[in-house]
C-alpha positions in Angstrom: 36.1 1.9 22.1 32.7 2.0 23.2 32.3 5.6 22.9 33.4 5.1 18.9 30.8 2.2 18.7 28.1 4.8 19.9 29.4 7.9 17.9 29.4 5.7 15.0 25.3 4.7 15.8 24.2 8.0 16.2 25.8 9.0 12.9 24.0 6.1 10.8 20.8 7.2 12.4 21.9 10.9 11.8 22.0 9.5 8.1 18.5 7.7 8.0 17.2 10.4 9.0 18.2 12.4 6.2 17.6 10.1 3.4 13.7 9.7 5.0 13.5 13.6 4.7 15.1 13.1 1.4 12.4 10.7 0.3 9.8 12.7 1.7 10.8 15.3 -0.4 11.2 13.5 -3.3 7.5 12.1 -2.9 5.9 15.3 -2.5 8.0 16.7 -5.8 7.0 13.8 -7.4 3.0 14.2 -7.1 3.6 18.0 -7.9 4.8 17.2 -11.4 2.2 14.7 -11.9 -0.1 17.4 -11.1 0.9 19.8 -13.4 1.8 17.4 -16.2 -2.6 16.4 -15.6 -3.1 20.2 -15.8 -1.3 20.6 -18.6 -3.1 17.5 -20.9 -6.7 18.7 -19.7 -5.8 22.4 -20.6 -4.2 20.8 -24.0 -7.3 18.9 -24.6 -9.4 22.1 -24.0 -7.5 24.5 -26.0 -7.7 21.5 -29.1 -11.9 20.9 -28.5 -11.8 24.9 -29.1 -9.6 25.2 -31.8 -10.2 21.7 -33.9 -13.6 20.2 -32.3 -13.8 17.0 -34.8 -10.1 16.0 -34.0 -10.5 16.5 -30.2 -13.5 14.6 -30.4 -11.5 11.3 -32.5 -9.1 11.6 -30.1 -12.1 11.4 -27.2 -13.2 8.3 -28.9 -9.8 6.5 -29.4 -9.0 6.9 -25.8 -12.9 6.0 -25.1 -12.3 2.6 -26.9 -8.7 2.0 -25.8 -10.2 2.2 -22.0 -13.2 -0.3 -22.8 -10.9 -2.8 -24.1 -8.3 -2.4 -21.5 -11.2 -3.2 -19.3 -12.3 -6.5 -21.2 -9.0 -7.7 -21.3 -7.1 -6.9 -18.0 -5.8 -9.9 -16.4 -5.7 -9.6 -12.2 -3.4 -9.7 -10.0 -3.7 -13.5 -9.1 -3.2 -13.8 -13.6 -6.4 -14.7 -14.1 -9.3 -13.2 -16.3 -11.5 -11.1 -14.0 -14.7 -13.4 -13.3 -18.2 -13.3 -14.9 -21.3 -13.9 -12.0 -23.5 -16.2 -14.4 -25.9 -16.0 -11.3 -26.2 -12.5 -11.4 -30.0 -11.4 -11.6 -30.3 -8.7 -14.5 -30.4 -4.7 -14.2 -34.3 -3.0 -14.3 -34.6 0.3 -16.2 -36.4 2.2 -13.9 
């Protein structure tokens, strides 16, 4: 009985081990088609500057302004507003 109770051990581990390889795998397919999806957009957006340079350039600007206000109005992890330093001395143009 014992000797079942073991064979049965070894062949859950036997199992883990696979689905970590598994994962492994999955992970490393996984950043490989988020790479070439990014190659593909900047490419796109290259191809578009050549070929239409006023629409590449509105589309520029719409993701420009979707960014700033994403940044104004992200809310942090804790669900608060991200806080303003009142005290904060002011920035000098060199």
């Amino acid at each position: 009985m014992e000797r079942l109770i073991q064979l049965l051990d070894d062949l859950d581990d036997l199992i883990a081990a696979i689905g970590l390889q598994r994962e492994r795998v999955r992970s490393l397919l996984s950043a490989l088609v988020f790479a070439c999806v990014a190659l593909c957009i900047q490419i796109g957006g290259v191809l578009l500057a050549l070929r239409h340079p006023p629409l590449a350039l509105a589309i520029a600007i719409l993701m420009f302004v979707t960014l700033l206000y994403r940044a104004v109005t992200t809310i942090d992890n804790d669900g608060r507003a991200p806080a303003v330093n009142a005290d904060a001395e002011p920035l000098e143009i060199a």
